[in-house]
C-alpha positions as CSV (number, residue, x, y, z in Angstrom):
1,X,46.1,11.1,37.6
2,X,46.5,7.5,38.2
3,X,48.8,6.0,41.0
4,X,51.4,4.1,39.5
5,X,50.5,1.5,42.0
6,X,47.4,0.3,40.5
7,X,47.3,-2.8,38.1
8,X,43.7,-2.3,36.1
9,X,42.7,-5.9,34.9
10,X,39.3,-5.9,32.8
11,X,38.9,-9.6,31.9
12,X,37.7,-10.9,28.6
13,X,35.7,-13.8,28.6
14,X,38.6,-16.1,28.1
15,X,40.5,-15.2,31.1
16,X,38.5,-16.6,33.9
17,X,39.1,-19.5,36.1
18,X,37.3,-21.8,37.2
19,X,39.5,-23.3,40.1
20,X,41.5,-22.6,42.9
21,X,44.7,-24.4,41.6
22,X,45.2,-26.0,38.3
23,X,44.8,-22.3,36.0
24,X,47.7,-20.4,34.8
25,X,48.4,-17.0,36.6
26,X,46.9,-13.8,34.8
27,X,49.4,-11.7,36.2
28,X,52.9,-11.6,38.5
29,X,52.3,-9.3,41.2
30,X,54.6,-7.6,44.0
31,X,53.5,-7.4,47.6
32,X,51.8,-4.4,48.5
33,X,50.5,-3.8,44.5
34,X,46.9,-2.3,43.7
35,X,44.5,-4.1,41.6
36,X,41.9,-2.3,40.0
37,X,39.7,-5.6,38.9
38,X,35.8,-6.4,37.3
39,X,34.5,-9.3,38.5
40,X,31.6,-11.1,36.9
41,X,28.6,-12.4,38.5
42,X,28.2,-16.3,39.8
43,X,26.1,-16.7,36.4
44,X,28.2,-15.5,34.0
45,X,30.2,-18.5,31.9
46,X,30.0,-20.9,29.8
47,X,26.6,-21.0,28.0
48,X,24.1,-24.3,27.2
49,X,24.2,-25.9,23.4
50,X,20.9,-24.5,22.9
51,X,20.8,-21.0,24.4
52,X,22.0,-18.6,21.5
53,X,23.4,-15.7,23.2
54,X,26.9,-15.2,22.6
55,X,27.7,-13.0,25.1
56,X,29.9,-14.1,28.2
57,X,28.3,-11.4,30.8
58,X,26.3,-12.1,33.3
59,X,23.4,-14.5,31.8
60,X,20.6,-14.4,33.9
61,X,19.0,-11.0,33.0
62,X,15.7,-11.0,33.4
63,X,13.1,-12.9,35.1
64,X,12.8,-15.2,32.2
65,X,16.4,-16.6,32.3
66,X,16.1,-19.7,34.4
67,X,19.4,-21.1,35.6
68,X,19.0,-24.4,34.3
69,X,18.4,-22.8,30.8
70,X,20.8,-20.4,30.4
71,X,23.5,-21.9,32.7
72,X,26.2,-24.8,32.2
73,X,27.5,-26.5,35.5
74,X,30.2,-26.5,36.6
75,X,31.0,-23.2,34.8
76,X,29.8,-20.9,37.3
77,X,31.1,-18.5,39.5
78,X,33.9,-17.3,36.8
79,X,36.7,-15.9,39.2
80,X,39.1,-13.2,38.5
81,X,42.7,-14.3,38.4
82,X,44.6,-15.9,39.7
83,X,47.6,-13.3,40.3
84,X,51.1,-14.8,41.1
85,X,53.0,-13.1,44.5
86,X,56.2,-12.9,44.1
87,X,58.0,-14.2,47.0
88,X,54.7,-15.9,48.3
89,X,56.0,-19.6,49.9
90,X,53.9,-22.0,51.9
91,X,53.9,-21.5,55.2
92,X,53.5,-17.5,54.4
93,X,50.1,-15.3,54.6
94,X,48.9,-13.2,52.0
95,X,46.6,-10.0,53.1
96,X,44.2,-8.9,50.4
97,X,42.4,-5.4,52.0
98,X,39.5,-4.4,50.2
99,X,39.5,-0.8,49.4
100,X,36.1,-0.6,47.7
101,X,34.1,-3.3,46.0
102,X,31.6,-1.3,44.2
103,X,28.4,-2.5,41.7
104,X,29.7,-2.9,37.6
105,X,25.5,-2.7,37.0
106,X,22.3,-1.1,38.3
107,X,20.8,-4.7,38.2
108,X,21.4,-7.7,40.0
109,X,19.9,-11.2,39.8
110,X,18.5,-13.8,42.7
111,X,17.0,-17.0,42.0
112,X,15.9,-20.4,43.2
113,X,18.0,-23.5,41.8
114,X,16.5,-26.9,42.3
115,X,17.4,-29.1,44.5
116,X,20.0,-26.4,46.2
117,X,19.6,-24.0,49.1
118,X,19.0,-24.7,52.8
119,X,15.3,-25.4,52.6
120,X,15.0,-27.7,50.0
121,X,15.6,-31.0,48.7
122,X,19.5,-31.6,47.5
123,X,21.9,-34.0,46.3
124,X,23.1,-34.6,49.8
125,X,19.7,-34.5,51.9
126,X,17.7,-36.3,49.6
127,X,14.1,-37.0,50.0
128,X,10.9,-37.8,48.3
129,X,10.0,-34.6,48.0
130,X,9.8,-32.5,44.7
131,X,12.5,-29.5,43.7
132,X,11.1,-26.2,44.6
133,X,10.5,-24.3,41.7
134,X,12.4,-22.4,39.3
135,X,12.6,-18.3,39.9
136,X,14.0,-15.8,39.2
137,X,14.1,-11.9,41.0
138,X,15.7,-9.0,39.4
139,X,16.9,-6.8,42.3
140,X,17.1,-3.1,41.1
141,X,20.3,-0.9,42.4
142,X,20.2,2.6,43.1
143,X,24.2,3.0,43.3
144,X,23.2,6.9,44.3
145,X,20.7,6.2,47.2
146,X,22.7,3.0,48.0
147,X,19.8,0.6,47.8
148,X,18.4,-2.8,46.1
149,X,15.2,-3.0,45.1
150,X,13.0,-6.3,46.2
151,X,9.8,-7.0,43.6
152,X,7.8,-9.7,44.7
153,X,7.0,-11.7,42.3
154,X,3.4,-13.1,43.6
155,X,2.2,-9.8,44.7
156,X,2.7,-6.0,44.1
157,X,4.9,-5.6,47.4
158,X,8.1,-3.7,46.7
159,X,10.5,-3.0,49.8
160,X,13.9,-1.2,49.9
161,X,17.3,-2.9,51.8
162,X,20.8,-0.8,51.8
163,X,23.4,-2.3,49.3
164,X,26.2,-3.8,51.2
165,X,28.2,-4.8,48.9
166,X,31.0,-7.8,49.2
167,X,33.1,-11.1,47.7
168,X,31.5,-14.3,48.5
169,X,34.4,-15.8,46.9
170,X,38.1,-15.1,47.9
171,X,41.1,-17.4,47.8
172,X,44.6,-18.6,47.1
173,X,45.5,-22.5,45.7
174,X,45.1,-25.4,48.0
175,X,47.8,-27.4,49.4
176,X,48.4,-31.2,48.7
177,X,48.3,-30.5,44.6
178,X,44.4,-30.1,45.1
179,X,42.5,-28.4,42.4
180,X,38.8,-27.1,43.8
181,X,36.0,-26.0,42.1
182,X,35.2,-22.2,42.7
183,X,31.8,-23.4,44.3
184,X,33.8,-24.8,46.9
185,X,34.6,-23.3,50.7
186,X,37.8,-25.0,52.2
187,X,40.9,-23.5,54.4
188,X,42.3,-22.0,51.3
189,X,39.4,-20.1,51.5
190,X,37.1,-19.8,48.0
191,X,33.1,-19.7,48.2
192,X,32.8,-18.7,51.5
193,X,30.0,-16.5,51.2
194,X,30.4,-14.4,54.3
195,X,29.1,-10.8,54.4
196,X,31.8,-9.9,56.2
197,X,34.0,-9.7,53.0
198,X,33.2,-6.1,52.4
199,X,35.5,-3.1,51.7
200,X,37.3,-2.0,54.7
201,X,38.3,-5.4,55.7
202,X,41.9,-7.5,55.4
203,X,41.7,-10.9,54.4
204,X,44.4,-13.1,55.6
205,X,45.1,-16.3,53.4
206,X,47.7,-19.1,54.6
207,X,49.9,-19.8,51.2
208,X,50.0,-23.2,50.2
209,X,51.7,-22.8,46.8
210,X,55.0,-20.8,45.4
211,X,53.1,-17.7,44.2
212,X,50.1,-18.2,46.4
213,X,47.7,-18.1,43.4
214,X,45.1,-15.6,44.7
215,X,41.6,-15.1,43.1
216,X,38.4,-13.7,43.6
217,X,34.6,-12.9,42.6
218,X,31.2,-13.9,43.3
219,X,30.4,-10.4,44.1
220,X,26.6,-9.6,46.1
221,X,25.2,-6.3,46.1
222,X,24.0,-7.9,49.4
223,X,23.6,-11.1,51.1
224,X,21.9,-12.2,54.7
225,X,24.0,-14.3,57.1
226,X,23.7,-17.8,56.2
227,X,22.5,-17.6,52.2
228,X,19.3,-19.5,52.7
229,X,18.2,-19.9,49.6
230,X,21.5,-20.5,47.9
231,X,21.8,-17.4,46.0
232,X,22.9,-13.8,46.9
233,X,22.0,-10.3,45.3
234,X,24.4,-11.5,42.8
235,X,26.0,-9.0,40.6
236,X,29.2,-7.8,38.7
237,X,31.6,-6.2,40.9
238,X,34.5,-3.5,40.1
239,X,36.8,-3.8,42.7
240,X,40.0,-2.6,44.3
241,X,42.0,-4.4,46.7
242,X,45.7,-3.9,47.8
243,X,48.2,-7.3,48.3
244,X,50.3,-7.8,50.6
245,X,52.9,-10.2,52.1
246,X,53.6,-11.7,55.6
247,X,56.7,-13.9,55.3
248,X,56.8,-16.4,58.1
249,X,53.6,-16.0,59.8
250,X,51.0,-19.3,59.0
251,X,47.2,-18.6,58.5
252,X,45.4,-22.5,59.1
253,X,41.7,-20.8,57.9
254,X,41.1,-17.6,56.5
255,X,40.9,-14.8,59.0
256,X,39.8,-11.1,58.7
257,X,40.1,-8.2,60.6
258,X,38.1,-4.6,60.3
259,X,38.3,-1.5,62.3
260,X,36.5,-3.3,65.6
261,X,36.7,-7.3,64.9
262,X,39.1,-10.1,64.3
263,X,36.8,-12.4,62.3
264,X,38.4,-16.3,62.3
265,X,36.5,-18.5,59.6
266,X,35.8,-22.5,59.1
267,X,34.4,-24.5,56.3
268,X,33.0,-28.1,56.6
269,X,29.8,-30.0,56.6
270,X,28.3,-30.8,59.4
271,X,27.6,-27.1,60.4
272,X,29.2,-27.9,63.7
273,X,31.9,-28.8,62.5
274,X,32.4,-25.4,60.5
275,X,31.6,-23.4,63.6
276,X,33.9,-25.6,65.6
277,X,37.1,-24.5,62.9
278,X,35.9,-21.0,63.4
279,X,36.1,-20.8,66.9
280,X,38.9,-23.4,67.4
281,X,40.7,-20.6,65.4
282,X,39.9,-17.4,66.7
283,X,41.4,-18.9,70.1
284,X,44.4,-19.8,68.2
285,X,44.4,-16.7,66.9
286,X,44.5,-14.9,70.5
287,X,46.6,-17.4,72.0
288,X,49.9,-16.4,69.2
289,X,48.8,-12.3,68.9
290,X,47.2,-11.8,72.0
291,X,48.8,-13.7,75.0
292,X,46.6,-15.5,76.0
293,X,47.3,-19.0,77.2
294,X,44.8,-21.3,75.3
295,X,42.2,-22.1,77.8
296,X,42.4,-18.9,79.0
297,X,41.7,-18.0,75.3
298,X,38.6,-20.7,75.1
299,X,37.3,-18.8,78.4
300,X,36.9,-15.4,77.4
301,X,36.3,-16.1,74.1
302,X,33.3,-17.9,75.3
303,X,31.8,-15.2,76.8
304,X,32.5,-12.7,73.9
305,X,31.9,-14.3,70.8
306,X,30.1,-13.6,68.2
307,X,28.7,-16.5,66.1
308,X,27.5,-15.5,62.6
309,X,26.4,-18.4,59.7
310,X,28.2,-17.3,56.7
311,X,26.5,-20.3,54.2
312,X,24.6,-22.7,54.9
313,X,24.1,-24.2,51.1
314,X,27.5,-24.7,49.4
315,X,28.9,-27.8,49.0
316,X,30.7,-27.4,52.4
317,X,29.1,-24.4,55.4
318,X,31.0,-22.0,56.5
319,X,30.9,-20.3,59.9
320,X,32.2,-17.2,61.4
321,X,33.6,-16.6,64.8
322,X,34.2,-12.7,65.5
323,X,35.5,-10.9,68.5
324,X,35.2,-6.8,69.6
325,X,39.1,-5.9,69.1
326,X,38.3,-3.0,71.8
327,X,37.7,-5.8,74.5
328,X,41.3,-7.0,73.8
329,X,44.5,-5.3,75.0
330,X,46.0,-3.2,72.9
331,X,48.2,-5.7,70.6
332,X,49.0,-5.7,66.5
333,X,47.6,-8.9,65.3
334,X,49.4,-9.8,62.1
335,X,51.7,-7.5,62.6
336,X,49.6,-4.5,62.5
337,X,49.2,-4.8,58.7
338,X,45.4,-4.1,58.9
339,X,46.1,-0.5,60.1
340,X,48.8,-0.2,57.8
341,X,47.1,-1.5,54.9
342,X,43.8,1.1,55.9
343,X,46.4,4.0,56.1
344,X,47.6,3.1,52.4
345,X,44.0,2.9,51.0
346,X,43.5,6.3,52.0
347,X,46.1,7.7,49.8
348,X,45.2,6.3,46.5
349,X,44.4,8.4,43.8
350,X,41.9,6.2,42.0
């Protein structure tokens, strides 16, 4: 049986958007409703004059389907959504808690773009240089063993990794009538491409907009810290997450909490200036849920950060700043919806 809860959304091809701000809402949604969603992988969109295939799923498929063949830019990185909150206002938070974000596929694709990634010539760094080339790497899922499959390409070397599956992309509309491509990490959240975005975890997203306008995708089977190379285990996701509400409570940059870590983000180029966001917000965040007074806060944070690269090849960085919640005192950030949210997943009947 069902939960009456759940909202199942199965996009078709003409449902996705492309933004944050500027697309129509897919759905209205209550605080604290279910979604049951598929999202697409990063490649999946609109498809070059002269590549035939009609179909809108995910279009590199084989190690033949170069990126710059079979894909269109901008029209990647199709996002499910956005869903209307009701009762969302600016200066509000939204919580999204992943309950599961599962593989759609046993397959998943990873490739080298030119002139993108962190070791490469690009638009922004140019040089003299040549692109790196073209390639493509079709990572094989075992959904049962909970692994992906890495085939080298230049050798017969094949080596295991655990799935880890998670959202690179997550976010509500930007303030300031702003309309940002979904390749784009800002403080309303989108491409942030942080592993951290896994199931178990609440994301906390300042409103900007009446409605809040939340959407996600860009799902990885996996992903290192810092996306080197540009590109992911990147696959089709079906996910559920549950929505919820804090009225009155203002979230600058997205945060995240888990079981053991509050989890402060910031998105800007230069790379210092993303991890200076991130940690500029975690003390923030322990100065208004925590006690602290703030250089108190820049103090022991200091000494107990933790410092992960989230991206280092969008078209802004991201950086994460994370903190052990069991060397805090005993508080509710949020409002304790995290635990309250965690309590709820468990009694879903999916």
């Amino acid at each position: 049986m069902t939960d009456p809860r759940i909202l199942k959304v199965r996009p078709g091809p003409e449902d996705y958007a492309w933004t944050f701000g500027g697309a129509p809402p897919v759905a209205r949604i209550a605080p604290g409703t279910v979604l049951d969603l598929y999202t697409e992988d990063c490649f999946a969109g609109r498809v070059r004059s002269e590549y035939t295939e009609d179909c809108f799923a995910g279009r590199v498929r084989s190690e033949k389907d170069l990126v710059s063949v079979v894909c269109e830019f901008p029209f990647l990185n199709p996002q499910t959504g956005p869903f209307h909150i009701e009762g969302a206002e600016p200066g509000d938070t939204v919580a999204v808690h992943f309950v599961s974000v599962e593989p759609a596929r046993d397959w998943a694709a990873s490739t080298t773009v030119p002139l993108f990634g962190a070791l490469t010539s690009t638009h922004a760094t140019a040089t003299l240089q040549p692109p790196l080339p073209e390639r493509v790497w079709i990572w094989q899922l075992d959904r049962t063993r909970r692994t992906a499959l890495f085939r080298a390409r230049d050798s017969d070397l094949e080596l295991e990794l655990p799935l880890d599956p998670m959202h690179g992309t997550v976010g509500v509309a930007p303030s300031n009538l702003e309309v940002r491509s979904a390749l784009v990490p800002d403080a309303h959240g989108g491409n942030m491409d942080t592993p951290e975005m896994r199931a178990g975890v609440t994301c906390y997203l300042g409103v900007n907009v009446e409605g809040a306008l939340l959407s996600l995708g860009d799902g990885h089977a996996r992903q290192g810290e810092g996306e080197t190379c540009g590109v992911a285990v990147e696959c089709a996701m079906n996910t559920v997450v549950i929505v919820d509400l804090l009225k009155d409570v203002a979230t600058p940059w997205p945060r995240l909490e888990s079981d053991t870590h509050l989890i402060s983000t910031g998105s800007a180029r230069p790379l210092e200036d993303a991890f200076r966001i991130s940690q500029l917000d975690l003390v923030q965040w322990l100065v208004r849920d925590y006690g602290f007074g703030e250089l108190d806060a820049y103090q022991f944070a200091t000494q107990a950060v933790e410092s992960p690269v989230a991206n280092v090849c969008d078209t802004n960085y991201t950086c994460v700043a994370k903190l052990r919640k069991e060397w805090l005192p005993a508080r509710q950030p949020h409002r304790g919806l995290h635990a309250r949210l965690r309590e709820t997943a468990r009694t879903l009947r999916l």
